[in-house]
N, C-alpha and C positions, 0 to 999 in steps of 0.2 A: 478173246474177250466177248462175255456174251452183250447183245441190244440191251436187257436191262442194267448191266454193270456200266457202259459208257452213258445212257440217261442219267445214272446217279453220279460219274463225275462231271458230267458235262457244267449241271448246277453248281458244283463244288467249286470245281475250276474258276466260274465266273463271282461265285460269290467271295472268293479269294481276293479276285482282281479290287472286285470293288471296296473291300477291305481294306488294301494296301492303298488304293487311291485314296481313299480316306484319310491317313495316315501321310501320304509323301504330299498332297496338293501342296500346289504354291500360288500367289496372289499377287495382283499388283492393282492399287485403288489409287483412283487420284478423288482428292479434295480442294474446294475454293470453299477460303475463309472468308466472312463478312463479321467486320467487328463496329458492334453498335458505338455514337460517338458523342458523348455533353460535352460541349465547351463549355468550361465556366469562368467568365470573367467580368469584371467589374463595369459597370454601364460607361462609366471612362473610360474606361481601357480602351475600347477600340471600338469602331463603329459596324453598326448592323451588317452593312455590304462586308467589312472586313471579315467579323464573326464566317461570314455564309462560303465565304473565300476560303479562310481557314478549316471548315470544316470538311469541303468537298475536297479539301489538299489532303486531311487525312482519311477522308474515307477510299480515296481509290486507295494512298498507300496502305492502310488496311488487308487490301482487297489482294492474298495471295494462293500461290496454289501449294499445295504438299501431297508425296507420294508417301504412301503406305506400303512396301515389300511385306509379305508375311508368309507364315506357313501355320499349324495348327499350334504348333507353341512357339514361334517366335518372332520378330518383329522387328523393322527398321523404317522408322520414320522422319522424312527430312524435307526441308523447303524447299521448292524450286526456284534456282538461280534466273534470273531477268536482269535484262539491261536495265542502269540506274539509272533514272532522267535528274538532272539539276532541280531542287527541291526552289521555286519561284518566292521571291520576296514579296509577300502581301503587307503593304504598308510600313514595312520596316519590321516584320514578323518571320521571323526565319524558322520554318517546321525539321528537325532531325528527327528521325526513325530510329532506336535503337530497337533493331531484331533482330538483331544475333545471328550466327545461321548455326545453331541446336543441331545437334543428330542422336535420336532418342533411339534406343534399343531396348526390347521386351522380351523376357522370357518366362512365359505362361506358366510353364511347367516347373522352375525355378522358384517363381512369384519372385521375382528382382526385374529391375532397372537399369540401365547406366546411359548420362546423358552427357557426350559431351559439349560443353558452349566454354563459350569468353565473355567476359567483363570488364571493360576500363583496360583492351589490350593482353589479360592474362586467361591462361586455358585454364580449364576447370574440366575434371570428371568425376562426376557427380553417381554414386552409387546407393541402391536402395530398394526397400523393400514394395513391393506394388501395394498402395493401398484398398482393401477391401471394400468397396465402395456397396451401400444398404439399397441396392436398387429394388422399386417395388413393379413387379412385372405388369400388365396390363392385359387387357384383350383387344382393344383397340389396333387398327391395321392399315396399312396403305402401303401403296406401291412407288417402290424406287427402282427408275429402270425396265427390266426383268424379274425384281425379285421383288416379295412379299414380307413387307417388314412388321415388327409389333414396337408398340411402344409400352417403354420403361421409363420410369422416375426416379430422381433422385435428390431428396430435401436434407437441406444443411446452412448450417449459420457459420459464414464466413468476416470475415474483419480484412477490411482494404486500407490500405494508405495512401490519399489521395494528396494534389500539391495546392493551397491554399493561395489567393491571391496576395497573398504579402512573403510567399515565398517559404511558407511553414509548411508541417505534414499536418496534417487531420485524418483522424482515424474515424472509421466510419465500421458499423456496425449492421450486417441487413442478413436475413432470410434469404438464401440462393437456392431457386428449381430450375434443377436441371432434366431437361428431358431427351431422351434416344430413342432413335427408331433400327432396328436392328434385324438382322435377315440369319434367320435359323438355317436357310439354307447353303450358309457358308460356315460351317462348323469350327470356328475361333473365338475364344472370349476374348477376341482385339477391337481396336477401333483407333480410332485418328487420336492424336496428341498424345495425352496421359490416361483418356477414357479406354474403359474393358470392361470386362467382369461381367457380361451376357453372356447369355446362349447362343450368339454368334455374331457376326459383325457387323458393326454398329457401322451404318452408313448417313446417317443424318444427327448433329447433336448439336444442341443449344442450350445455351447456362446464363442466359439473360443479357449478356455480352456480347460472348460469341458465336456464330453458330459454324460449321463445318459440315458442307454437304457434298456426300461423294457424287462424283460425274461422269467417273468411269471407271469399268473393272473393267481386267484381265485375268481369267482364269486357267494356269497352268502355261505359262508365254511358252513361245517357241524356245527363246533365250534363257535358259535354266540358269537361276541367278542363286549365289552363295550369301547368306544374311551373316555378317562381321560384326561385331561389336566392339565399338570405339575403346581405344586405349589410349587416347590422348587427352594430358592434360593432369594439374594438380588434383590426387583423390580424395575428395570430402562428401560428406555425405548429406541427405536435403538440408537439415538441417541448421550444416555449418555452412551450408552453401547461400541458405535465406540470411542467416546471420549476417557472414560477408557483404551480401550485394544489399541490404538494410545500412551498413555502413559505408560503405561507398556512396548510396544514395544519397545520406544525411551531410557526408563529405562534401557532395557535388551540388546541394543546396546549399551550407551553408557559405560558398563560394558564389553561388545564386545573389545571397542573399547582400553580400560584401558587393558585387558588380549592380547591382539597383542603386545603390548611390552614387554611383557614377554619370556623368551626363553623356547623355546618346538617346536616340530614338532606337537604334535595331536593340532587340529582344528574341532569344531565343530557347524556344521548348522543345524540352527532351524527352520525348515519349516513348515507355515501355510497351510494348505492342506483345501479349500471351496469341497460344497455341500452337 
């Protein structure tokens, strides 16, 4: 083989490699959520020190962590498990968390979903199609970590249902900007929770609520990990699945609403906690 023929594979050979590395990487990000928090309740209701009691009980519960597994198309993200502490009685105010423990699975190249969770004791798997989300890219830039993020946008008008102080739902109607910061140089259109659809992986995101900021990657572990996706549980799809947990809620309020006239001081709220 002559010196010029081995110069010309020598390049080949290596631009091969980094092709393929392209193509097999694997990932592992961790994220802490911070979810913004209004109490609203009636100047009766409870008093100031109570209010400030209560809110700091839910802002650590809030405050969790979730791994992101991925690879360039696919995806498994789940919370991480922690020791429970006894949830403290503030003035006769009992806080429960319902957070489920969700195990979301993404597959890019598929454009589907499947998540499985429980509700009120019954599994559910939840199957569906990824939505297309209209992000507007930016040139704006900052640094997470090691890597060089941009930030994207994304405006849309959502409708919540919130729980009213007389134990009713109230529908609330508002404009939601969501903004991501995203690092092109991990070549995924993933990110934490149900966010994608960048040109690479979204490591900081905030939608007014929640935000979710990564704190640590691993790139390519020693431990070569296999991404599964969940097959447990009754298969419905988002929308039957909103349906459901929309009637179960209205269930477990109007049960709400039946124990208020009952006499007692302890009261207890039952918080849906997203991401």
């Amino acid at each position: 083989m002559t010196s010029l023929a081995r110069l010309l594979i020598i390049p080949l050979m290596l631009l091969v490699c980094n092709n393929t590395y392209a193509q097999e990487f694997q990932g592992e990000a961790t994220y802490k959520s911070h979810r913004k928090v209004d109490l609203k309740m009636g100047e009766d209701e409870m008093s100031s020190d109570m209010k400030k009691s209560i809110a700091e009980q839910l802002k650590q519960q809030f405050q969790q962590t979730y791994t992101l597994k991925f690879t360039k198309n696919e995806s498994f993200y789940k919370k991480e498990e922690k020791l429970s502490k006894p949830n403290p009685m503030a003035g006769g105010i009992k806080i429960e968390i319902s957070d489920g423990t969700d195990l979301l699975y993404k597959n890019i190249k598929e454009n589907r979903y499947a998540i499985e969770t429980e509700i009120y004791g019954k599994a559910f798997l939840i199957k569906d199609t990824i939505e297309n989300l209209k992000w507007e890219l930016g040139s704006e830039t900052k640094n997470i970590g090691e890597y060089t993020c941009y930030k994207a946008t994304y405006k849309d008008s959502i409708t919540t249902r919130t729980i009213n102080s007389e134990g009713g739902f109230e529908t609330i109607k508002k404009e939601q900007v969501t903004i991501a910061w995203y690092t092109p140089q991990i070549p995924t259109a993933n990110g934490p929770s149900n966010f994608g659809g960048l040109p690479g992986l979204i490591l900081e995101i905030n939608d007014g609520d929640l935000t979710l900021i990564c704190s640590k990657i691993v790139m390519n572990p020693k431990e070569h990990f296999t991404i599964k996706e969940p097959k447990k549980g009754k298969e419905v799809s988002q929308k039957e699945f909103d349906e459901i947990q929309e009637k179960k809620s209205e269930e477990m309020m109007e049960r709400f609403r039946s124990n208020r006239s009952k006499d007692g001081n302890s009261k207890t709220f039952i918080i849906s906690s997203g991401g």
